[in-house]
C-alpha positions in Angstrom: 174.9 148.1 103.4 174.9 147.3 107.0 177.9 146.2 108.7 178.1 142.8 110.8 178.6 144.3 114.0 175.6 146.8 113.5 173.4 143.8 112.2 174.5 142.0 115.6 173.0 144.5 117.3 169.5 144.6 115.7 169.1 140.9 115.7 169.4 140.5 119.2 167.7 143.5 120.2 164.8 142.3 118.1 165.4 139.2 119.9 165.2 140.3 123.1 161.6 142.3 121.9 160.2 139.6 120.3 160.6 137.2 123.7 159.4 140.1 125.7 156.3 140.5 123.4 156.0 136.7 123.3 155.7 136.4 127.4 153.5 139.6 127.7 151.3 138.3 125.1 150.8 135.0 126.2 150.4 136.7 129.9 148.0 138.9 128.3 145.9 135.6 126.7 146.2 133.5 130.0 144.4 136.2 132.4 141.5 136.8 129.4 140.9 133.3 129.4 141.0 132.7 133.0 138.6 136.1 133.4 136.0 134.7 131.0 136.6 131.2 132.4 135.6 132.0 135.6 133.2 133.8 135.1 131.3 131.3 132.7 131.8 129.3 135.5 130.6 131.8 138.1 127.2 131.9 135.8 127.1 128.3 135.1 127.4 127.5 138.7 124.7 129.9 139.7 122.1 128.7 137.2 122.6 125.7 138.6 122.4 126.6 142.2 118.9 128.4 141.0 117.2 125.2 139.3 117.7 123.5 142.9 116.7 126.0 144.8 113.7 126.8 142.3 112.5 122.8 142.6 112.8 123.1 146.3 110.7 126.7 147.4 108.5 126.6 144.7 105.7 124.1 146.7 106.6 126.5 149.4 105.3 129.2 147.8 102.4 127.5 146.5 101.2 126.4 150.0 102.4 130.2 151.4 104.2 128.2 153.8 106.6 131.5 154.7 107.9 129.6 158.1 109.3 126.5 156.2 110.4 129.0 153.4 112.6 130.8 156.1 113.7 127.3 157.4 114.9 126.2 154.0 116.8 129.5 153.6 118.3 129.1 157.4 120.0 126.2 156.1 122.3 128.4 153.7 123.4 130.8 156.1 126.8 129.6 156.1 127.6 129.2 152.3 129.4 131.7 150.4 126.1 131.9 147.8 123.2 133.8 149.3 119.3 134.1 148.2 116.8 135.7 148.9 112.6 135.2 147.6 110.5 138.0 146.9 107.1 137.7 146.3 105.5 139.4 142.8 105.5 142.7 144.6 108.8 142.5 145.5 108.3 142.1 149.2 110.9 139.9 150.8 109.4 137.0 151.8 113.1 135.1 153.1 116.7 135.0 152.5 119.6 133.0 153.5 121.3 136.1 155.1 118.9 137.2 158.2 121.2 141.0 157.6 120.6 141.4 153.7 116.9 143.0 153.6 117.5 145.4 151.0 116.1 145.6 148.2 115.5 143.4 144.9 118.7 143.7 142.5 117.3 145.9 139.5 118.8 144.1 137.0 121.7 141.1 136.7 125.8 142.1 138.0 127.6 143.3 134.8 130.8 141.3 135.9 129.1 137.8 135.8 127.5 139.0 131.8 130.9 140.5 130.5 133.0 138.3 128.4 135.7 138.9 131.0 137.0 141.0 133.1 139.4 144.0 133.1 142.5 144.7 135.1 141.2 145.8 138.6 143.1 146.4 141.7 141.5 144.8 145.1 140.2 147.5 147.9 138.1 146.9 150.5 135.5 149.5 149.7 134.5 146.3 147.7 134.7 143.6 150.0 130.8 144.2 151.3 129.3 144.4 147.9 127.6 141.8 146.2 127.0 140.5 142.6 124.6 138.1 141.2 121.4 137.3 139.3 118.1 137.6 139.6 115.0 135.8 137.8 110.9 135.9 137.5 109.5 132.5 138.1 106.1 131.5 137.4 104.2 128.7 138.7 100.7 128.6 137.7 98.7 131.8 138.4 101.7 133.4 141.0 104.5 134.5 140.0 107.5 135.2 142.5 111.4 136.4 142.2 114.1 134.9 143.1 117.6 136.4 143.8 121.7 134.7 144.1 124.5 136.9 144.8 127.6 136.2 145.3 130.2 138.6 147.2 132.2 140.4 144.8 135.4 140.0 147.0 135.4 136.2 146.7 134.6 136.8 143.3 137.4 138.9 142.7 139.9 137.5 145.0 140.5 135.1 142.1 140.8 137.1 139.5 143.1 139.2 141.2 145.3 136.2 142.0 145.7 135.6 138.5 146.2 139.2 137.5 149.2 138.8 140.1 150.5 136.4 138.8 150.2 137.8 135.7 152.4 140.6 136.4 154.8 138.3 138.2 155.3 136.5 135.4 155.9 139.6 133.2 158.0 140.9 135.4 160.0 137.9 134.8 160.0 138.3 131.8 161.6 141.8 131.9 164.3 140.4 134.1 164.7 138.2 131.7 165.3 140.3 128.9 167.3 142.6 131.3 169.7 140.0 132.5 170.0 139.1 128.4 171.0 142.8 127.9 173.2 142.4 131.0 175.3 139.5 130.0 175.3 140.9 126.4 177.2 143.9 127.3 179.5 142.1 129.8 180.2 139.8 127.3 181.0 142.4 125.1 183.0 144.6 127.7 185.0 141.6 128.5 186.0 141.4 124.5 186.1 144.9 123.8 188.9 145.1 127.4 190.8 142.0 125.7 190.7 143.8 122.3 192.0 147.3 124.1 194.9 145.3 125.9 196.1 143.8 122.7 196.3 147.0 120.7 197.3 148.8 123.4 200.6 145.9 123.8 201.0 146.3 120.1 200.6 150.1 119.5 203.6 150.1 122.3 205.6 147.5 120.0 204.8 144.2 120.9 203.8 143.0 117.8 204.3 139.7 118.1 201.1 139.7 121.0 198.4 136.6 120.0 194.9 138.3 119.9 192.1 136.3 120.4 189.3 136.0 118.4 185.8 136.2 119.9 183.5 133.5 119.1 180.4 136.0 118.2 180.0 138.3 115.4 180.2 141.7 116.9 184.0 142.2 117.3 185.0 139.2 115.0 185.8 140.8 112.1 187.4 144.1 113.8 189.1 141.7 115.8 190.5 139.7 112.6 191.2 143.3 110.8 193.1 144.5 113.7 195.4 140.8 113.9 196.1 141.0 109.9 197.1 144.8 110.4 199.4 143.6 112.7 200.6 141.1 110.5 201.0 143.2 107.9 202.7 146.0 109.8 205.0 143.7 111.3 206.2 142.5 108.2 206.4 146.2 107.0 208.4 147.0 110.2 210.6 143.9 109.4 211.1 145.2 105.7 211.5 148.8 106.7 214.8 148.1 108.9 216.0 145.9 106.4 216.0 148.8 103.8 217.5 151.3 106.7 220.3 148.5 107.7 220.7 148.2 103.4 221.0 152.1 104.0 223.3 152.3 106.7 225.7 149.7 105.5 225.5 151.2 101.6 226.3 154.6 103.2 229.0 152.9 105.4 230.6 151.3 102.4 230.5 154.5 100.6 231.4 156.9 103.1 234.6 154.2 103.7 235.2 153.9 99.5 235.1 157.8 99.4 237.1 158.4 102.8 239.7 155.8 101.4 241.1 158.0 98.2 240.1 161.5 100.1 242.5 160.4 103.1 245.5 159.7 100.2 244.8 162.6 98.6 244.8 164.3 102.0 248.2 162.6 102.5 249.8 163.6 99.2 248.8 167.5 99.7 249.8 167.4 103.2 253.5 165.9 101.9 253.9 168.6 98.8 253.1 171.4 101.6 256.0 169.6 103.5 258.5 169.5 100.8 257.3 172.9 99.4 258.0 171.3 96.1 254.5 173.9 94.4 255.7 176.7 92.4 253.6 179.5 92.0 252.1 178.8 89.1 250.9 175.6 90.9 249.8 176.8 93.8 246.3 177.6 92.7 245.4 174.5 91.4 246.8 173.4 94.9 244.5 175.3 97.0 241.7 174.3 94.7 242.2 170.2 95.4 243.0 171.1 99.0 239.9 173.2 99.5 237.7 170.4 97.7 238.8 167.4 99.5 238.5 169.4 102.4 234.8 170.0 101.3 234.1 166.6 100.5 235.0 165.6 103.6 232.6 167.5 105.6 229.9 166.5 103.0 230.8 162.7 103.8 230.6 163.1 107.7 227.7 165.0 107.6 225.6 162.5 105.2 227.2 159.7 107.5 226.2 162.0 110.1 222.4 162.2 109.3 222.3 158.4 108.1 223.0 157.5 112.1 220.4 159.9 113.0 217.7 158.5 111.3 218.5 155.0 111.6 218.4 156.1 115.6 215.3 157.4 115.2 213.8 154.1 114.3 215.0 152.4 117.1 213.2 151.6 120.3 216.2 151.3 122.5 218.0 154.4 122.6 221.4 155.6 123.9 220.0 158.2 126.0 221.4 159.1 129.9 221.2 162.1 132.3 223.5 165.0 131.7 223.8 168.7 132.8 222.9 170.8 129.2 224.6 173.8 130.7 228.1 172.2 131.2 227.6 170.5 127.7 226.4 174.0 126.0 229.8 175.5 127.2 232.2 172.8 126.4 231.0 172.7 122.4 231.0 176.8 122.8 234.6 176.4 124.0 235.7 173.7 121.8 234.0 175.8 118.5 236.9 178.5 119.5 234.9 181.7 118.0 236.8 184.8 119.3 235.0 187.1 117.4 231.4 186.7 118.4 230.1 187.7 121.8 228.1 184.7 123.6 225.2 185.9 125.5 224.5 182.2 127.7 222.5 182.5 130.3 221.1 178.8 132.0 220.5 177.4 135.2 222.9 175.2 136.8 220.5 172.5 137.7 219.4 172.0 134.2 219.5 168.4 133.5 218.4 166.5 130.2 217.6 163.0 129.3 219.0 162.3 126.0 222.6 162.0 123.6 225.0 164.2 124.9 227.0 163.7 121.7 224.0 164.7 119.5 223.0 167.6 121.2 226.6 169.0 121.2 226.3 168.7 117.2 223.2 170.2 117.0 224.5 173.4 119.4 227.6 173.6 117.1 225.7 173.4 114.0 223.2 176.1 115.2 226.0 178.4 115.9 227.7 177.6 112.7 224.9 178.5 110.9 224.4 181.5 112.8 228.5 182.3 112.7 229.1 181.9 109.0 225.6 183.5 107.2 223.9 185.4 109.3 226.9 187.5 110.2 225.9 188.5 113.7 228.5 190.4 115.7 226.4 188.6 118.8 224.6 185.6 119.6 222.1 184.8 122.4 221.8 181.6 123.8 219.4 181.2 126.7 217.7 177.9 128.5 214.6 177.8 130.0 213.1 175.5 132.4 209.5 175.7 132.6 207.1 173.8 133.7 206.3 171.1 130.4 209.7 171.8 128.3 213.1 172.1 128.1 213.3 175.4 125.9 216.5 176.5 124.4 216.6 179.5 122.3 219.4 180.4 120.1 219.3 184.1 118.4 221.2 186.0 116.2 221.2 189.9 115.3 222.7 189.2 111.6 221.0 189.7 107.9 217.9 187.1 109.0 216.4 184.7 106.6 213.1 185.8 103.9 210.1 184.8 104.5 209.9 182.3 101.2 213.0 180.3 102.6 211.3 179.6 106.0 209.4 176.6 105.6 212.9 175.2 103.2 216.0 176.0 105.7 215.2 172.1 107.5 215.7 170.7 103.9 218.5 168.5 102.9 221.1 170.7 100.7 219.2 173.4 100.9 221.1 176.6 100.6 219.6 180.0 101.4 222.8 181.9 99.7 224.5 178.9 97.4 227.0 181.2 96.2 228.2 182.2 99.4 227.3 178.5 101.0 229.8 177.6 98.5 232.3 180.1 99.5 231.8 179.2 103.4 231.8 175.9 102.6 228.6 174.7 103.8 227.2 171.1 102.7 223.4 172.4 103.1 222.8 169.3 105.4 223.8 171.4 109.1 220.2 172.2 109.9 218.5 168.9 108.6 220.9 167.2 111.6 219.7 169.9 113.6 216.0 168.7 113.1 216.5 165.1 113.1 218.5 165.3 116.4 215.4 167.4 117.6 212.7 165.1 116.5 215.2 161.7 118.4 214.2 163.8 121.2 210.5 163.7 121.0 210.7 168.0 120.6 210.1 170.9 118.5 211.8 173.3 116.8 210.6 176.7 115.4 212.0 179.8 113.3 211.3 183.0 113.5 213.5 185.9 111.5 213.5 189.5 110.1 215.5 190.6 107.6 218.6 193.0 109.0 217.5 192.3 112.6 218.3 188.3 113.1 216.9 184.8 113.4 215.7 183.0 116.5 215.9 179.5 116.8 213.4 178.1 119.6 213.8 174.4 120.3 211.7 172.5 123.0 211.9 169.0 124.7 208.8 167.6 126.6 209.5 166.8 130.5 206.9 164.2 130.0 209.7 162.2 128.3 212.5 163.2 130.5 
């Protein structure tokens, strides 16, 4: 089935073919008829101009009065039609032309007899030879010839003209149909620019821009596709952070519900502790609630956590600024407190990055975490590079590294490598999702590479272009 925009195209195309073939046709038709117009006229006129001239030299002849012959003929000199009168041997007995004594045409011009002429191209190799007719009259018992030519330049001077304009007139014609071609694709570029600015205004989030229509078919009905895609979008944009702000405030009003009775129970264990009213049959049970609440805690802030992230990530307007990453590396190293891990930090202290200082110290604390409580690294390396498109900051460990089948699962939510020992450390399974999300606010990357017994390297990278 062919589309409208591609049926557009062939119509006026065929258009613009069919007018050209119209005009060259018609140009065509015009110079035939003129051709053979003229030159029925050419023989028309010299038949005639032979019956009078005939009537006149004939009692001339019969009296073999040569001088008057030669008078009547002097009396022609000037007129663009010459003669000349042979006698039956075809001697020249006098012409209007005293310089034309050549001999008797053999036979009739083929110009004058065709039925018209062909496309010829005026030189002046022609301009002294002549075309005409010649016929064998009889009167009585003598016979004589009679010749009328015509130069072939004046001849073809008119023909030319017309084959001139002719081609003028095509060539109009193909100036026609290129300035039709020419104001079709201006027309077009002007629509298809117009088009470009409004998607380019809503691909950046102005989806509220008017697009125009076009009143021809070509870019109508992309035109109308794009402006209900808009529509549509917008109102799935619209619906979309209705069900994040539904999200947010249902993970709000939960987080506050669930922080509400953990707090009290918080209270309560923190008052037995201070009246040291547990015996020890007690006390287990004790640290059992104590270490639970304590986890569900963490679990709470770091699903509340996440929530923020990726109802951040939706947003146009973000609370980024400039800071210096080195200063903010060392603080969250400091305020983490690990004494018994050696920090390898090595970064520049010009560093600066564009983005939120608080997120980024919770994804370096959650890296380190990670690395701190499984891998079981008696180092860690943390290094900053500035190159020339990124921001890279690499974070490795020399610890028990992770298998290959948990690669491509580590950035899921509550997944746990180790659940038993998770468990034990206390881990929520949500530390390296943040770390991902708060990668992916940023506009960067983030990419694992590990060996078992030898360590994991985390390699994270933020585009300058959006610094």
């Amino acid at each position: 089935m062919i589309k409208k925009r591609d049926l557009y195209w062939i119509k006026r195309i065929i258009a613009f073919l069919i007018i050209t073939l119209i005009f060259g046709a018609i140009s065509l038709f015009n110079l035939i008829q003129f051709n053979t117009s003229y030159m029925q006229e050419e023989r028309e006129e010299l038949q005639v101009f032979k019956r009078q001239i005939e009537w006149a030299v004939t009692p001339l002849i019969k009296n073999n009065n040569i001088k008057e012959l030669q008078k009547y003929c002097d009396d022609f000199k000037d007129e663009d039609v010459e003669f000349r009168i042979f006698d039956k041997n075809k001697k020249l007995l006098a012409t209007s032309n005293p310089y034309n004594t050549s001999n008797l045409l053999e036979k009739d011009s083929k110009i004058l007899n065709s039925k018209y002429n062909k496309f010829k191209i005026y030189r002046h190799s022609i301009r002294d030879q002549k075309i005409g007719i010649r016929e064998k009259i009889f009167t009585d018992d003598y016979k004589y010839y009679l010749e009328i030519t015509v130069s072939q330049a004046d001849v073809m001077k008119s023909i030319l003209a017309a084959q001139k304009n002719s081609l003028i007139f095509f060539i109009i014609c193909l100036l026609f149909f290129i300035s039709g071609l020419i104001q079709v694709f201006y027309t077009l570029r002007n629509s298809f620019n117009k088009l470009e600015d409004s998607v380019i205004e809503i691909a950046n989030g102005n989806l509220d821009k008017q697009i125009e229509i076009p009143k021809f078919g070509l870019l109508k009905e992309l035109t109308i596709s794009i402006k209900k895609m808009s529509k549509r979008l917008k109102i799935q944009i619209a619906r979309l952070k209705q069900l994040e702000q539904y999200k947010s405030d249902f993970l709000q009003n939960i987080t506050h519900e669930i922080k509400t009775p953990i707090t009290a129970i918080n209270s309560a264990i923190e008052l037995l502790e201070t009246k040291n009213s547990i015996n020890n049959e007690d006390r287990e049970c004790f640290d059992i609630i104590r270490y639970q609440t304590n986890a569900i805690n963490i679990l709470v802030n770091d699903i509340l956590s996440l929530s923020e992230i990726e109802v951040e990530k939706t947003n146009e307007d973000k609370d980024f600024k400039w800071f210096n990453l080195k200063k903010t590396i060392k603080s969250t190293l400091d305020y983490m407190s690990i004494s018994d891990i050696r920090f390898n930090f090595i970064c520049d202290d010009e560093i600066k990055i564009y983005g939120n200082e608080d997120l980024i110290s919770i994804m370096m604390s959650n890296l380190v975490s990670n690395a701190v409580k499984y891998a079981g690294t008696p180092k860690i390396d943390i290094v900053v590079n500035n190159t020339d498109d990124n921001i890279e900051i690499i974070v490795r460990d020399f610890g028990i590294g992770i298998a290959p089948e948990h690669i491509n699962h580590i950035f899921e939510r509550f997944y746990r490598i180790h659940k038993a020992r998770s468990r034990q450390m206390g881990g929520t399974g949500l530390g390296l999702s943040i770390v991902k999300n708060i990668v992916e606010l940023h506009n960067g990357t983030i990419e694992v590479q590990s060996e078992i017994n030898k360590g994991t390297t985390f390699t994270i990278k933020f585009p300058k272009e959006n610094q």
